[in-house]
N, C-alpha and C positions, 0 to 999 in steps of 0.2 A: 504494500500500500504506500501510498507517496507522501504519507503523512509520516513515515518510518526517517524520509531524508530530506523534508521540506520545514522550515521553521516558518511561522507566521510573517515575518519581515518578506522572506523570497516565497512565500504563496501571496501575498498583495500585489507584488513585484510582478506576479507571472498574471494578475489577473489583470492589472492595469496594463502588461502588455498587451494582452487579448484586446482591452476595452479600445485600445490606441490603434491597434489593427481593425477594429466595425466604426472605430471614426473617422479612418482613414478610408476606407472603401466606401463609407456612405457621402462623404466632402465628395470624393471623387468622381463616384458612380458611374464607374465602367464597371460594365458586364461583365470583361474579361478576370475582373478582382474576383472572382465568384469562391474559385478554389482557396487564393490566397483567405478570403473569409472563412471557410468552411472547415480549413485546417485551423483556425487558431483556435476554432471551441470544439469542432467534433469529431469522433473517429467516425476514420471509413467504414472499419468495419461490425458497427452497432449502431444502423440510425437512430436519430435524436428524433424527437417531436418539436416542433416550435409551433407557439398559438398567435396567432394576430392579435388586432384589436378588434378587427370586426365581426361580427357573428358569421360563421363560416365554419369553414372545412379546421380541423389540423392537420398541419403538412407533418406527412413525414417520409414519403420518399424522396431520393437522393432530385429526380424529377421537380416533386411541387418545393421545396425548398430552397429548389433553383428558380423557380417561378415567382416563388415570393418575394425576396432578397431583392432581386434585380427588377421585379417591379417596384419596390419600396425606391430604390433607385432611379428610378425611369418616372416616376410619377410624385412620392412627395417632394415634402419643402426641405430645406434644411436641414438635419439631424445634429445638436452638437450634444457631445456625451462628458457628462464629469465621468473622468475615466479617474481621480483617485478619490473621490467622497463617496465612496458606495459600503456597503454593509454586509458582514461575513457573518453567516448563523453555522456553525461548526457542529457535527454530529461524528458520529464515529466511523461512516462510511459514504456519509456525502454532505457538503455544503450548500446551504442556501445564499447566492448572493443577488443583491439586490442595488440595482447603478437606477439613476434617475438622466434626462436628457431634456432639451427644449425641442420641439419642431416647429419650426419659423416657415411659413409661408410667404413671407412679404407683400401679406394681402391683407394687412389689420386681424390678421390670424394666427396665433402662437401658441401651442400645445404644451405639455408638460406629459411629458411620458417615462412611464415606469419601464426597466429591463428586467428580469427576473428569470436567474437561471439556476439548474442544479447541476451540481459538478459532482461527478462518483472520484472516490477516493482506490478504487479499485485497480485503476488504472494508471501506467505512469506517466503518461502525457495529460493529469487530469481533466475529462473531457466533460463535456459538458452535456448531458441525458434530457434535457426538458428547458427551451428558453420561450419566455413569453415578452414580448411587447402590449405594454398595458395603459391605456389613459386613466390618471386615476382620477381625475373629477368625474368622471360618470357614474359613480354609485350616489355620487349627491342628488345631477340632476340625470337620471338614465332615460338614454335616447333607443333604445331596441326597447320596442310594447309589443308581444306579439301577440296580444288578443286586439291589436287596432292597425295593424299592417300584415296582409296575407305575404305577402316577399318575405319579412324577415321571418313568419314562423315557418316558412318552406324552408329557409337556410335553416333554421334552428333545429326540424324535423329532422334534414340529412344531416348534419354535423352528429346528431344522438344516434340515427343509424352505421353511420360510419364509426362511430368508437364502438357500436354491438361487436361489429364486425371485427375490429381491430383486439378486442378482448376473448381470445379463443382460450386461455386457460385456463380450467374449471378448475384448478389446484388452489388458485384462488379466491374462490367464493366464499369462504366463511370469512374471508378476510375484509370483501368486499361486503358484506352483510354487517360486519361491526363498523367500519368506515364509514358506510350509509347513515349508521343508527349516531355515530360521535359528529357527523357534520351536520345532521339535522340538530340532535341536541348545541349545538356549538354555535350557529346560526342564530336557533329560537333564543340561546343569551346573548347574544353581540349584538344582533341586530333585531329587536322585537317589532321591529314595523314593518317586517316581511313576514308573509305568513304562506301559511299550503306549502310549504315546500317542501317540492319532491325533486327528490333524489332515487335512481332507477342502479342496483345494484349491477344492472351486466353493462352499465355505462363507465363503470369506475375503470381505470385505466391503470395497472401495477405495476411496477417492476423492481425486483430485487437486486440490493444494493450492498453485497457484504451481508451483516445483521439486520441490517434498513432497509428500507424502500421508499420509494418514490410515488407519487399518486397523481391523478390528476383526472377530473370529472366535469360533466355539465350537468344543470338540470334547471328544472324553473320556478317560480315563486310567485306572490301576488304582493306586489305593494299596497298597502291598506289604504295609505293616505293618498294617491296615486289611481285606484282600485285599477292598475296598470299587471297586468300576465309579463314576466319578464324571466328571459334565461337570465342564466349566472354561470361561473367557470369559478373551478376552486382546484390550484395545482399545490402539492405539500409535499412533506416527507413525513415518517411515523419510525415508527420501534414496535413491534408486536404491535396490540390491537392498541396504542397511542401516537395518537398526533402530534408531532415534534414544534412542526410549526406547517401553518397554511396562509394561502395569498387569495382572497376572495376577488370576484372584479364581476363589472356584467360587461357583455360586448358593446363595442363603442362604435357609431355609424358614422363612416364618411363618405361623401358625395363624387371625391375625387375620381378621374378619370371615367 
């Protein structure tokens, strides 16, 4: 494990590299950066998952994560990343780190977006299992209702089909049945103004990390104050049947291209 020959000074050190390499390929946005990106967070040979912001698909072929990337490239604004103010949650076989960035449109329009990745420690190039790009004012004001727009609850339909699909190992279902039951409890205390939330146990998404693992889910919820139907996305890590730490979010819409 690379936590046997890495001390915290040169694990910063390696992640700020990384951050310096996606802020250099997004300033520049050539297409041909594609690989030079893709090697500084993930192996070849164990595709990652990366989530957008907007309610959709998750990529995780080597294909849509080319598609992604370089349309992020090709269409937004800006991207600049604090590549060393970002925050390291440390567990005994993977990391939570969490970078924040502006996206500047120069059109009276400026974002504030969340990075959010998990790094397996398993690995000695530690690579990077699960990144999500996140707007985080949207849980204040959330723009995806899908009981008031049919488009977004079609995306929302196939993105929970596609992770049925993507969850073919029943090894872990008892796992996925306490996860269900800890993020609804978890939910109804953090957030009491969402209610009905369901969470659909063969949507939970696994994988085993050393002693840990990795998670990551969609499901939907009703806003009371709101009385607005709305997905949500909740990607984390755990220990046995405990959740180490999770990153809530609902999908964020934009108009772009």
């Amino acid at each position: 494990m690379i936590e046997m020959h890495m001390n915290n000074r040169e694990k910063r050190d390696m992640i700020h590299q990384k951050l310096e390499v996606m802020k250099k390929c997004y300033q520049e946005r050539n297409t041909e950066n594609f690989d030079q990106f893709y090697d500084a967070f993930f192996d070849r040979n164990r595709l990652p998952i990366i989530i957008g912001t907007d309610n959709g698909p998750w990529f995780r072929t080597m294909e849509q994560i080319r598609w992604l990337i370089t349309y992020d490239w090709e269409k937004w604004g800006d991207l600049q990343i604090d590549t060393w103010n970002f925050t390291i949650h440390e567990t005994e076989s993977l990391d939570v780190v969490r970078a924040k960035g502006i996206l500047d449109f120069h059109e009276d329009r400026v974002w504030d977006i969340d990075i959010l990745m998990i790094f397996s420690k398993e690995t000695d190039d530690y690579s990077c299992r699960l990144m999500q790009f996140k707007i985080p004012r949207n849980e204040i004001r959330p723009v995806v209702i899908l009981n008031k727009n049919e488009a977004e609850q079609a995306k929302s339909e196939k993105e929970m089909n596609d992770l049925i699909a993507l969850n073919g190992d029943v090894s872990f279902d008892l796992m996925r049945e306490h996860l269900a039951q800890n993020v609804r409890k978890m939910l109804n205390e953090e957030r009491p103004y969402l209610d009905n939330i369901h969470v659909r146990e063969e949507m939970i998404y696994i994988e085993e990390c050393g002693d840990g693992y990795l998670f990551a889910l969609t499901g939907f919820c009703v806003h009371t104050e709101l009385h607005a139907l709305m997905p949500f996305r909740m990607i984390g890590i755990g220990w046995g049947y405990e959740i180490r730490d999770a990153e809530f979010s609902h999908p964020f819409v934009s108009e772009l291209g």
